[in-house]
Backbone as ProteinMPNN parsed JSONL, in Angstrom:
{"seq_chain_A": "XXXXXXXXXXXXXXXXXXXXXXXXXXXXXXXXXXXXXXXXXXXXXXXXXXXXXXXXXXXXXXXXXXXXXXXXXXXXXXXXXXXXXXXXXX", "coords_chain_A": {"N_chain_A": [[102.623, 9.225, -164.194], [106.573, 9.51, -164.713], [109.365, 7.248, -164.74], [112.141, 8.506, -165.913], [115.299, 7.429, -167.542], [118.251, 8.0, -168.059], [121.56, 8.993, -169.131], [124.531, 10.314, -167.368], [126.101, 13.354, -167.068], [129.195, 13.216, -166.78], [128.932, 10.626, -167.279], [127.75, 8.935, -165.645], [124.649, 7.508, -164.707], [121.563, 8.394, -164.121], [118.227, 9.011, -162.971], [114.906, 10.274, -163.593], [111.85, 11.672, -161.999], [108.857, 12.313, -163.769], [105.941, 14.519, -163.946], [102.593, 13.631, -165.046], [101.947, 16.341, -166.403], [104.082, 16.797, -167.597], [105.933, 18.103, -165.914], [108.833, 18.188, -163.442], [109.2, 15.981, -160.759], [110.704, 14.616, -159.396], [114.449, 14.167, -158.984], [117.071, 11.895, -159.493], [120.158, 11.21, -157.795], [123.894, 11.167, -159.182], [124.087, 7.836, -160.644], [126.401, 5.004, -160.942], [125.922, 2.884, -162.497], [123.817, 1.627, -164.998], [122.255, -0.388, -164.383], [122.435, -0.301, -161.233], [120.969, 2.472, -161.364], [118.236, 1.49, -162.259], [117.796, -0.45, -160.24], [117.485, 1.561, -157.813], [115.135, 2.791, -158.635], [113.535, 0.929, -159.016], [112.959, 0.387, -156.005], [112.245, 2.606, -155.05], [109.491, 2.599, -156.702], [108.531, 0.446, -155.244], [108.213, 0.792, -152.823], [107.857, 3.724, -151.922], [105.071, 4.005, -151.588], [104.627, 3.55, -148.971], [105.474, 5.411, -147.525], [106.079, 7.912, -145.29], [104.339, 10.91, -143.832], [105.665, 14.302, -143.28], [105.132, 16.799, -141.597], [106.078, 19.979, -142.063], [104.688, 22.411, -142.001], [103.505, 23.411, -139.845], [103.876, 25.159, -136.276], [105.924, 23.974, -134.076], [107.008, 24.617, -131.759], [106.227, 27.432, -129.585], [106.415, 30.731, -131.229], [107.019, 33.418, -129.969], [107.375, 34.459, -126.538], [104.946, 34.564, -124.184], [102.066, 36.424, -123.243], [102.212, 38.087, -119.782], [99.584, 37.111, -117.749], [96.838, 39.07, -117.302], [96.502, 41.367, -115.141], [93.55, 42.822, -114.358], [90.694, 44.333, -113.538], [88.209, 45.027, -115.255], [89.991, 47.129, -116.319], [91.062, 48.206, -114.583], [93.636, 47.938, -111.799], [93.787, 44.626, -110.278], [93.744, 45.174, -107.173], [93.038, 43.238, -104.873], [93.668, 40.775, -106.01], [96.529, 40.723, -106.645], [97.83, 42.606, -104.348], [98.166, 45.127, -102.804], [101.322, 46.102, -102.837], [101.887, 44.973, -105.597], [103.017, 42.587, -105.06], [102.067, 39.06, -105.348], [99.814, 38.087, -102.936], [100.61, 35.421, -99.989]], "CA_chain_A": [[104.002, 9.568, -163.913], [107.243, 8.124, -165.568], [110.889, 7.305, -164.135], [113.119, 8.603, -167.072], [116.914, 6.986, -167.238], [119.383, 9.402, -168.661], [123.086, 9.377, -169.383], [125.223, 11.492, -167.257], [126.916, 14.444, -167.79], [130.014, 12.866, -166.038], [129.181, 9.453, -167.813], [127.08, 7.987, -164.924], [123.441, 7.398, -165.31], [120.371, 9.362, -163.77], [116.947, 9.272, -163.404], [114.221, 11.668, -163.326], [110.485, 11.263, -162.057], [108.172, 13.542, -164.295], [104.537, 14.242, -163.932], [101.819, 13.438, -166.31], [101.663, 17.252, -167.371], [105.568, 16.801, -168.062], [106.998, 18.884, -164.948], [109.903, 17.389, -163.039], [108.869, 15.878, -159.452], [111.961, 14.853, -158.478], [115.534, 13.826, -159.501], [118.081, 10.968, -158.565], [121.44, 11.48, -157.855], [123.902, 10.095, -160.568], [125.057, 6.438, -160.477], [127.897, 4.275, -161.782], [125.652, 2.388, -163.939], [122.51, 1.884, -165.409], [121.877, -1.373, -163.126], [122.177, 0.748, -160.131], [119.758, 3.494, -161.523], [117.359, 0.833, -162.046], [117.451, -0.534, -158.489], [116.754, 2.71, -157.272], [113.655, 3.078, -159.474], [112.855, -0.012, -158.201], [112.825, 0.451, -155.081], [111.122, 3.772, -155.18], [108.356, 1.919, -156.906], [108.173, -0.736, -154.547], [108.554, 1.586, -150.872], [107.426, 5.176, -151.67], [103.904, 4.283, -151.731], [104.12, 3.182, -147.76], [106.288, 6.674, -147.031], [105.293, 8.96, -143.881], [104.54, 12.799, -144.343], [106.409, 15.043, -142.305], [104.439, 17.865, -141.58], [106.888, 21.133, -141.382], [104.155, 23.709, -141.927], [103.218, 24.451, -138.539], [104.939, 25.544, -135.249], [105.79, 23.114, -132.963], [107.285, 25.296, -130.246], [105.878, 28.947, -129.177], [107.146, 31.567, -131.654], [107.724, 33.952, -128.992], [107.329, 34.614, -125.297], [103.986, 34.672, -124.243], [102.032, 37.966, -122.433], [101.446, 37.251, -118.5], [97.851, 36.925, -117.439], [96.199, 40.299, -117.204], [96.099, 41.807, -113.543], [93.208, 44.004, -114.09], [89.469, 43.947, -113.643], [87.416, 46.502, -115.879], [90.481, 48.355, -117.138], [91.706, 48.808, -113.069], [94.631, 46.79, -111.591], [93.016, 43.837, -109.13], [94.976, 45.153, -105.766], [92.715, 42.236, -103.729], [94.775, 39.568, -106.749], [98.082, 41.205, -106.567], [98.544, 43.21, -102.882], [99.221, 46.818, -102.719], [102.554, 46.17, -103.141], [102.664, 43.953, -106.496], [103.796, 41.339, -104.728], [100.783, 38.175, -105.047], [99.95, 37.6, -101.702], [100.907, 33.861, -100.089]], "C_chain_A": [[104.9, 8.522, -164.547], [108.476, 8.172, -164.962], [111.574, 7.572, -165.913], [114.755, 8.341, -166.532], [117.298, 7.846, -168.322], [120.805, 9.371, -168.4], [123.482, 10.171, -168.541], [125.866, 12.466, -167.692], [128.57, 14.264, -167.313], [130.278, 11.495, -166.455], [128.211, 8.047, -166.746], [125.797, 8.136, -165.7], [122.359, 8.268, -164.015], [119.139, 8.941, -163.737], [115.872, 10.464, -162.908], [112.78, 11.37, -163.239], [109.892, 12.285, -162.668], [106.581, 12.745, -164.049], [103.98, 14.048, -165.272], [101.683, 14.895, -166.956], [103.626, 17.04, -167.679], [106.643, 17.882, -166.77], [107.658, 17.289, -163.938], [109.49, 17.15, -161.48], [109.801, 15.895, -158.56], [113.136, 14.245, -159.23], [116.631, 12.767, -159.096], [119.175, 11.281, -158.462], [121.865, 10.534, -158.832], [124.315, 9.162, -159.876], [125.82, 6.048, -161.258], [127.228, 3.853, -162.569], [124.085, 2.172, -163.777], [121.908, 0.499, -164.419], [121.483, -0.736, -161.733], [120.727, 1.868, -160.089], [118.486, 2.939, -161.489], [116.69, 0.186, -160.743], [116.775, 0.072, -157.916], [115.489, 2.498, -157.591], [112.969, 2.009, -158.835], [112.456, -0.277, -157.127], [112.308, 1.584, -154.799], [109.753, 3.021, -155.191], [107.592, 1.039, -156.069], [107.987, 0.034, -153.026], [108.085, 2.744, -150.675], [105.714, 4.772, -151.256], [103.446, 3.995, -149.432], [105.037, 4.485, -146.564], [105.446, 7.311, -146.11], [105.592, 10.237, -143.948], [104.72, 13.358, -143.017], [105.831, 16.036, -142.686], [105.137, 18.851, -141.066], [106.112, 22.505, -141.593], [103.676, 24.474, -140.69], [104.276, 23.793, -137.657], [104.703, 24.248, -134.485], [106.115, 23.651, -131.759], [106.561, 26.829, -130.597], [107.116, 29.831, -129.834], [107.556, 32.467, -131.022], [107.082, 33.923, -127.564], [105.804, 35.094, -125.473], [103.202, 35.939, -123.545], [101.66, 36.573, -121.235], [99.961, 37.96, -118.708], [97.461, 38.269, -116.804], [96.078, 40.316, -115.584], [94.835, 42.514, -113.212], [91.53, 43.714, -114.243], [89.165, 45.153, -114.249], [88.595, 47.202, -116.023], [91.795, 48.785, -115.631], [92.585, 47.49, -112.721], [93.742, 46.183, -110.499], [93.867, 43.667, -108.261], [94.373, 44.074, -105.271], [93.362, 40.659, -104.366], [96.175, 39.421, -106.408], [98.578, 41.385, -105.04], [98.751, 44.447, -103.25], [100.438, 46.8, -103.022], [102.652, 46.191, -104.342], [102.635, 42.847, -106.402], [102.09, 40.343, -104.55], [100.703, 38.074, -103.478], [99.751, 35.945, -101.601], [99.761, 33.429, -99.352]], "O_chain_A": [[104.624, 7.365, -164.863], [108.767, 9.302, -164.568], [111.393, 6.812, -166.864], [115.3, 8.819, -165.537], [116.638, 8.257, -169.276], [121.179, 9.791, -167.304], [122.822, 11.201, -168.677], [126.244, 12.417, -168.863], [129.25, 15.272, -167.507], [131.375, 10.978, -166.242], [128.06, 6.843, -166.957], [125.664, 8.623, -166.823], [122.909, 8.647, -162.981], [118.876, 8.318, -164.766], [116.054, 11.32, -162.043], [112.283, 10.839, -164.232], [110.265, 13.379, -162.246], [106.142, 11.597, -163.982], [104.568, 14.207, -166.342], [101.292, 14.845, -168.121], [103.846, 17.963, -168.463], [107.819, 18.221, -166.897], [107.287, 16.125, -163.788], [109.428, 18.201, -160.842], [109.977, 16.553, -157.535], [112.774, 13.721, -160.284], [117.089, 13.072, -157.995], [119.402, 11.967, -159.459], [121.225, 9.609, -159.33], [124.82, 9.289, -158.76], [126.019, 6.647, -162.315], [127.564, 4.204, -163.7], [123.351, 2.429, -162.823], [120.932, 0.758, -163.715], [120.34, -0.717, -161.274], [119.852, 2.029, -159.238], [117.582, 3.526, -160.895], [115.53, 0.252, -160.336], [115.698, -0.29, -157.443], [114.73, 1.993, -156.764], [111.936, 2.168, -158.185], [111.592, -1.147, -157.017], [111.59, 1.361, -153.825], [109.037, 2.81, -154.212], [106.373, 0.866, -156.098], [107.451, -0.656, -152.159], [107.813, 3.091, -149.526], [105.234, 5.551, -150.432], [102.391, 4.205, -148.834], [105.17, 4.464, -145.341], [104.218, 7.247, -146.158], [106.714, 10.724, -144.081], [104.164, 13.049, -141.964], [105.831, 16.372, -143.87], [105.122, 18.978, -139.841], [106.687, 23.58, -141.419], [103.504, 25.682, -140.528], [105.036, 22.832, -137.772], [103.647, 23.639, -134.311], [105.583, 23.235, -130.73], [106.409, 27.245, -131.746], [108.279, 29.853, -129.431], [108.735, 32.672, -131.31], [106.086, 33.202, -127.518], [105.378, 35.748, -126.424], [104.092, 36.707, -123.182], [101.291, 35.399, -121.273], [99.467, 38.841, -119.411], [97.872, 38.464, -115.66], [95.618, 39.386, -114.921], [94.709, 42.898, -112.049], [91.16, 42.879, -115.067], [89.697, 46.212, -113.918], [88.289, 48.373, -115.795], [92.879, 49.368, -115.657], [92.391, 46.354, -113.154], [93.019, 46.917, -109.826], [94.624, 42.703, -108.152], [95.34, 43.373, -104.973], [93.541, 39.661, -103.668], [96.815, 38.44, -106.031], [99.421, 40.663, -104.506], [99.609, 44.73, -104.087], [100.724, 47.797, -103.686], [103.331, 47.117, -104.786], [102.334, 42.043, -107.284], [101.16, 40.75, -103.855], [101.774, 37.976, -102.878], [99.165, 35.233, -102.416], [99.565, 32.229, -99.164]]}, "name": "protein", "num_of_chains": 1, "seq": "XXXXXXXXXXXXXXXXXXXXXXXXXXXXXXXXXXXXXXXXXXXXXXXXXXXXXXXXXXXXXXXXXXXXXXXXXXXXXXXXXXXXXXXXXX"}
């Protein structure tokens, strides 16, 4: 991988991390000057490697409402669970 510095289009300066096949990893915002851009880079170089991955591919909360807990033995509702009524008994 290479940090490329680059001219703005505005007159600031830029840089750009590319991979070894030549695609673009990531991009810097511009700066006032090429001192600045360097910093950055520098400090990339020096701090990314001790960075912490944020894992946003899985759920952290329950995508939806969950079913309640089956009332029913073999297919039949369990009146001696529930009560004739419904109502659980206390």
């Amino acid at each position: 991988m290479k940090f490329v510095i680059a001219a703005g289009d505005t007159g600031g300066y830029r840089f750009t991390l590319v991979g070894d096949d030549g695609q673009v990893v990531a991009t810097g915002r511009q700066y006032a000057d090429k001192a600045t851009a360097l910093a950055v880079v520098a400090d990339l170089m020096r701090e990314v490697g001790g960075a912490a991955i944020e894992d946003r591919t899985e759920a952290t909360e329950p995508t939806g409402p969950t079913a309640p807990p089956s009332r029913t033995v073999d297919g039949e509702p369990d009146l001696a669970r529930i009560g004739r009524s419904g109502i659980p008994p206390v």
